[in-house]
C-alpha positions as CSV (number, residue, x, y, z in Angstrom):
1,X,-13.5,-100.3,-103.2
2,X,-15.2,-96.9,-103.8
3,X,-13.5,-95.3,-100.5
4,X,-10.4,-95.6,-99.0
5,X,-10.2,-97.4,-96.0
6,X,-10.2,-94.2,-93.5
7,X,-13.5,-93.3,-94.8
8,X,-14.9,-97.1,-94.6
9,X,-14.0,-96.6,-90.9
10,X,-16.5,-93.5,-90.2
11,X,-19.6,-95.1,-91.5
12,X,-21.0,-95.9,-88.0
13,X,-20.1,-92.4,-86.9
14,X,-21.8,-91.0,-90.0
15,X,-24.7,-93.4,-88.9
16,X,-24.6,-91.4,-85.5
17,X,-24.7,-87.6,-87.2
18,X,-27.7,-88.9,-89.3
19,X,-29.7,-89.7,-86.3
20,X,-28.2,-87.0,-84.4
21,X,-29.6,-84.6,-86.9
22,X,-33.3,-86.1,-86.5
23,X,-33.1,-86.0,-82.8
24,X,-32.3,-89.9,-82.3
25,X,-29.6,-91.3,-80.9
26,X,-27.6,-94.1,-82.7
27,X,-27.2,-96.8,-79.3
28,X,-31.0,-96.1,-78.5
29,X,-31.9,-97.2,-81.8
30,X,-29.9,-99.9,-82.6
31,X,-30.0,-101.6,-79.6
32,X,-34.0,-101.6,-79.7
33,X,-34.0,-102.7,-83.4
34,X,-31.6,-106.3,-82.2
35,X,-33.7,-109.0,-81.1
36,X,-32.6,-111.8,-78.5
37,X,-31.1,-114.6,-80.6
38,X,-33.4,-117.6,-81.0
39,X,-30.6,-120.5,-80.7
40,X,-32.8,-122.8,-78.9
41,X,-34.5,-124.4,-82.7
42,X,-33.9,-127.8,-83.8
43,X,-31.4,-127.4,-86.6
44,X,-31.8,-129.7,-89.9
45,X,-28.6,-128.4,-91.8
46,X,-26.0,-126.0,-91.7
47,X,-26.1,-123.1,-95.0
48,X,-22.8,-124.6,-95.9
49,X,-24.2,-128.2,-96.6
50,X,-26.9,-126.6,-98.7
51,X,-24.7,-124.5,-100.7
52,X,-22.9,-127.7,-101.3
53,X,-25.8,-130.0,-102.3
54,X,-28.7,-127.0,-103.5
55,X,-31.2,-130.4,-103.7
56,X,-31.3,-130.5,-99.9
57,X,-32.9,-126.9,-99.6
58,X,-35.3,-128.1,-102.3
59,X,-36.3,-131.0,-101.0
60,X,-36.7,-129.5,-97.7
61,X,-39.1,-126.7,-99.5
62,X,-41.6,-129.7,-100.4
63,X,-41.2,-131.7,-97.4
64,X,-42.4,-128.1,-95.2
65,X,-44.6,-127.0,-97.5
66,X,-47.4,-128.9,-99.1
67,X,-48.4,-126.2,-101.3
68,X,-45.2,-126.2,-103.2
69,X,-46.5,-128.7,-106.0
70,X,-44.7,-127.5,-108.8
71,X,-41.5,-125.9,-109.6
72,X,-42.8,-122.4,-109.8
73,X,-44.1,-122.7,-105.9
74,X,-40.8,-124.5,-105.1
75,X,-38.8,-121.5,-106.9
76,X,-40.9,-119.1,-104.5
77,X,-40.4,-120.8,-101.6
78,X,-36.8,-120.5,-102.1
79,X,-37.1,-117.2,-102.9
80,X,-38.7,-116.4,-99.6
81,X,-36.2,-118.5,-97.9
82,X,-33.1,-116.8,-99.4
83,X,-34.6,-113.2,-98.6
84,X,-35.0,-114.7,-94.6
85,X,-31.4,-115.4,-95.1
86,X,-31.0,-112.0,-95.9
87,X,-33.0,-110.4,-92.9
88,X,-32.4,-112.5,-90.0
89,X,-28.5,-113.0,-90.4
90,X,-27.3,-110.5,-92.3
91,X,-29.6,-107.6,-91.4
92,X,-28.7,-108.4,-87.5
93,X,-24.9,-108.2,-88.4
94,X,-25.0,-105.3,-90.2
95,X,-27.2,-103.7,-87.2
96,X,-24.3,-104.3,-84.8
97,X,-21.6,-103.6,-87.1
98,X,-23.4,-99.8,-87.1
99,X,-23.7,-100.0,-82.6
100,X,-20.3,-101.4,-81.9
101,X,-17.8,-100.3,-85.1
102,X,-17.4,-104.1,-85.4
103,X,-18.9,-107.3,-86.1
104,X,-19.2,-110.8,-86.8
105,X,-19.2,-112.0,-90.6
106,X,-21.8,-114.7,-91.3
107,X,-20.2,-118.4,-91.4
108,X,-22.1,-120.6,-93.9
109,X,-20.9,-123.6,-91.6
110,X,-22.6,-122.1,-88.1
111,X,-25.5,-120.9,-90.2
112,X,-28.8,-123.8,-89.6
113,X,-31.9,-124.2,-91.1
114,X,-34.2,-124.8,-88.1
115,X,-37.0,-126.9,-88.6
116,X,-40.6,-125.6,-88.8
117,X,-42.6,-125.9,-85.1
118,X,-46.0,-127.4,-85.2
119,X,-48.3,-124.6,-87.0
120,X,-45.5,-122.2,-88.5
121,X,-45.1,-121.3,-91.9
122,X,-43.5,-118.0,-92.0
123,X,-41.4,-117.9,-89.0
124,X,-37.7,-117.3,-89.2
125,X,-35.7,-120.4,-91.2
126,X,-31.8,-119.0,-90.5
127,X,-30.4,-118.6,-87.5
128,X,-26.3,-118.3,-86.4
129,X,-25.5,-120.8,-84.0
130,X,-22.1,-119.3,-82.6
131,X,-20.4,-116.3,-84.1
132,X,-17.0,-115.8,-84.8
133,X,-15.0,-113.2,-83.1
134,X,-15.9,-109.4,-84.5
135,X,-14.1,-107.3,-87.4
136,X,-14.0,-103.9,-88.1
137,X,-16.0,-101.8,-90.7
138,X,-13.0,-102.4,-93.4
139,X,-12.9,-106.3,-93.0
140,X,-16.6,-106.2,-92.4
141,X,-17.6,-105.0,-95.9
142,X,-14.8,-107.0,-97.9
143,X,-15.7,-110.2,-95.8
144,X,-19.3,-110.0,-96.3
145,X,-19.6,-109.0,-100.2
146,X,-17.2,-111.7,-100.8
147,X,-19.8,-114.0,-99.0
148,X,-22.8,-112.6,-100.8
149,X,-21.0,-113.2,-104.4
150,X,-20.2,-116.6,-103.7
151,X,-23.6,-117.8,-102.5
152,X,-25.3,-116.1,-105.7
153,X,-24.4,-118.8,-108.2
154,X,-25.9,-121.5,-105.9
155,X,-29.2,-119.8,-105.6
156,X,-29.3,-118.3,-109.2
157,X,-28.4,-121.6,-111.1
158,X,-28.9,-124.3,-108.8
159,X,-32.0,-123.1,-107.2
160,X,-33.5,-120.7,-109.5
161,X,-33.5,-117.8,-107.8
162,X,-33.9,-114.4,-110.2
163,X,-30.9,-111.7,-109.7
164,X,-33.1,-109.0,-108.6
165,X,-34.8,-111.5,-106.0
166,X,-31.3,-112.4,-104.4
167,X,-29.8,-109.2,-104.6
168,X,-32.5,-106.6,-103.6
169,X,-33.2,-109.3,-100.8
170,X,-29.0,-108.3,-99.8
171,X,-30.0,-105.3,-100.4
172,X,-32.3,-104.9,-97.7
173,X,-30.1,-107.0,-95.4
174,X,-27.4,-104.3,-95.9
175,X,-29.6,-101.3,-95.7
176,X,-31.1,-102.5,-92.2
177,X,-29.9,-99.5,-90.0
178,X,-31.6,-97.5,-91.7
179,X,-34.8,-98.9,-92.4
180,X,-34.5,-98.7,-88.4
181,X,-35.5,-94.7,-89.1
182,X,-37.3,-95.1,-91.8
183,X,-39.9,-93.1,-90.8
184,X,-38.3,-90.8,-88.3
185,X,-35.3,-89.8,-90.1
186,X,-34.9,-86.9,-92.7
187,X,-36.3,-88.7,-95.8
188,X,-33.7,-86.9,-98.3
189,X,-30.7,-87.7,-96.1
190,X,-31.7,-91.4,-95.0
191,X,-31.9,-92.1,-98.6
192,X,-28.6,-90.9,-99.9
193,X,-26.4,-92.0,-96.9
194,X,-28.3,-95.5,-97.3
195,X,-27.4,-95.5,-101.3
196,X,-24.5,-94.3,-100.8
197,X,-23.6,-97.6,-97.7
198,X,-24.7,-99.9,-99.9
199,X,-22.1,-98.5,-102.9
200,X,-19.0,-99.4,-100.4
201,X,-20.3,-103.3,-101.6
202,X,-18.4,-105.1,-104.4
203,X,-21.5,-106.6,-105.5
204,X,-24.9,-106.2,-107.6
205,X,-26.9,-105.0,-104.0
206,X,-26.9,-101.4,-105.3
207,X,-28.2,-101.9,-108.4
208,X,-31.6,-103.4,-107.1
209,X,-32.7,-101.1,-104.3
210,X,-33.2,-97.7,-104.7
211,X,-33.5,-95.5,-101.2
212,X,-36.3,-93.2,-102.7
213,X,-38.2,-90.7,-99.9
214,X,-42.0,-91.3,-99.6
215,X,-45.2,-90.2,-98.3
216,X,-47.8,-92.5,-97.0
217,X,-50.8,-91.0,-95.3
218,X,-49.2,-87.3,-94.8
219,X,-45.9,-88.7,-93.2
220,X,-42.8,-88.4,-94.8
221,X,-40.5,-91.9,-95.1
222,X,-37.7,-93.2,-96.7
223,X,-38.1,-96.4,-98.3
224,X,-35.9,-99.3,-99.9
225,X,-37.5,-99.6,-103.7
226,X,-36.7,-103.2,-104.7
227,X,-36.2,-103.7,-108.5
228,X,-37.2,-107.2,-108.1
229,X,-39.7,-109.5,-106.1
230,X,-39.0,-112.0,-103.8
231,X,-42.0,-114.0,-105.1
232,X,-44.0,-114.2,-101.3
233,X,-46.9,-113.0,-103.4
234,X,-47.8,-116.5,-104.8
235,X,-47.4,-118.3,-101.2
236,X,-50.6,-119.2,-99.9
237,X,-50.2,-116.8,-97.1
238,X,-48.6,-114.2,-98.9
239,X,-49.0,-110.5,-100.0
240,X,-47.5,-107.5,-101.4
241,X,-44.3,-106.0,-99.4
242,X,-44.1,-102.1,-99.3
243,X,-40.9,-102.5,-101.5
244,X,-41.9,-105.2,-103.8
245,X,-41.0,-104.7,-107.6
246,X,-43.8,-105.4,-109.0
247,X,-45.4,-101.9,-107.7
248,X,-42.4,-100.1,-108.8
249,X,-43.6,-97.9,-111.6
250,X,-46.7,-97.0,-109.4
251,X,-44.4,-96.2,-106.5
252,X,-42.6,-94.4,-108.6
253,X,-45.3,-92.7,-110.8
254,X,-46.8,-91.7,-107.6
255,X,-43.5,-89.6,-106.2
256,X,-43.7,-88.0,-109.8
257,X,-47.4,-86.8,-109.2
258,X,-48.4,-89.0,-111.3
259,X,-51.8,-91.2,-110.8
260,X,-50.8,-94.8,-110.4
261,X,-52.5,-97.8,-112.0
262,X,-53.2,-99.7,-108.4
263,X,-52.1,-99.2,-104.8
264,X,-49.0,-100.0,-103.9
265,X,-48.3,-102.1,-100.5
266,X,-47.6,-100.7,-97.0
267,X,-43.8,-100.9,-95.9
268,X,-42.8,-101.8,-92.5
269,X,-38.6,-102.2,-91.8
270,X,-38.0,-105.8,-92.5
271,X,-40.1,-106.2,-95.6
């Protein structure tokens, strides 16, 4: 672990002095950023069960999707489905783990897949059924990248999912409280204290996101540049995320005043 445990402890005080600084205040935020729970979905199996047998997620991909023909569209639909792991169970955690000093670690058991209502296609997949009882910042961190590391294989080997899919996908997941200020925070210092969160994880999250500060039409940001794509692009109702890969060196070219080759996409916090 990078810091000693008396340091992991402050992070959702540091958290607090960040917003402070900008004028925002921590409970405000977070609390508006948490949505209600959607518990009420029919579940078809829990994450555990598809961790164990991978060919049940893949099967489910071409039973819901009729555009996933071939192995490439199956490999993006998983994709897309790992990264909604990402956002709607660990990226609510995280949230209240930064409101509260404590929080529930994800269960792969009370983790569903819900099935899809008549006329979705990209509304939430994951949702946590129950949650277990909350642990502090210190048990938080260990418990979570241990989680993270162990689901990788299964998605990476079994399911085909590319490293810097899964783990800029954790990335963003992770990062969530502060893509909650990503555009009313002080660019320079949302960016470092986000890199530097994401560093107190065992595990290959930090290497694919970079917290770089922007500007998109005049207004300064901070964004989460992914160094890998989650693959939504080749979904029939896909599209470009603000932090997708593939604009990277344009993203990047264009902080460097630098004319980039096209335009890169708009980001909005959970993309």
């Amino acid at each position: 672990m990078d810091a000693p445990e008396p340091e992991l402890r402050q992070w959702p005080e540091h958290y607090r002095q960040l917003l402070a600084g900008a004028g925002l205040d921590r409970d405000a935020e977070l609390a508006g950023a948490l949505q209600p729970e959607d518990i009420n979905r029919p579940a078809l199996f829990s994450l555990a069960q598809g961790l164990r047998e991978p060919e049940l997620l893949r099967q489910q991909v071409r039973t819901d999707y009729p555009d996933a023909r071939d192995n490439r569209a199956v490999t993006a639909r998983l994709s897309v489905l790992q990264q909604d792991l990402a956002l709607n169970i660990i990226a609510p955690l995280t949230l209240r783990l930064f409101l509260h000093g404590k929080a529930p670690l994800p269960d792969p058991e009370r983790i569903f897949l819900s099935a899809l209502r008549p006329g979705e296609q990209t509304s939430p997949r994951w949702f946590q059924a129950t949650t277990a009882a909350p642990v502090d910042v210190c048990e938080f961190v260990s418990g979570m990248e241990a989680q993270v590391n162990a689901w990788y294989p299964v998605f990476r080997q079994a399911l085909g999912v590319s490293p810097g899919a899964y783990w800029s996908s954790i990335g963003l997941g992770l990062g969530s409280p502060f893509s909650v200020v990503w555009n009313r925070g002080t660019p320079s210092a949302v960016c470092q204290l986000a890199q530097a969160w994401l560093k107190q994880f065992e595990c290959d999250a930090n290497r694919f996101i970079d917290w770089i500060p922007a500007e998109f039409s005049g207004q300064s940001c901070a964004i989460p540049q992914r160094k890998g794509c989650c693959l939504k692009y080749l979904l029939p109702e896909g599209g470009y995320c603000g932090t997708c890969g593939i604009y990277r060196k344009e993203r990047m070219a264009t902080l460097s005043h630098q004319k980039p080759n096209s335009t890169p996409g708009q980001w909005q916090p959970g993309l």
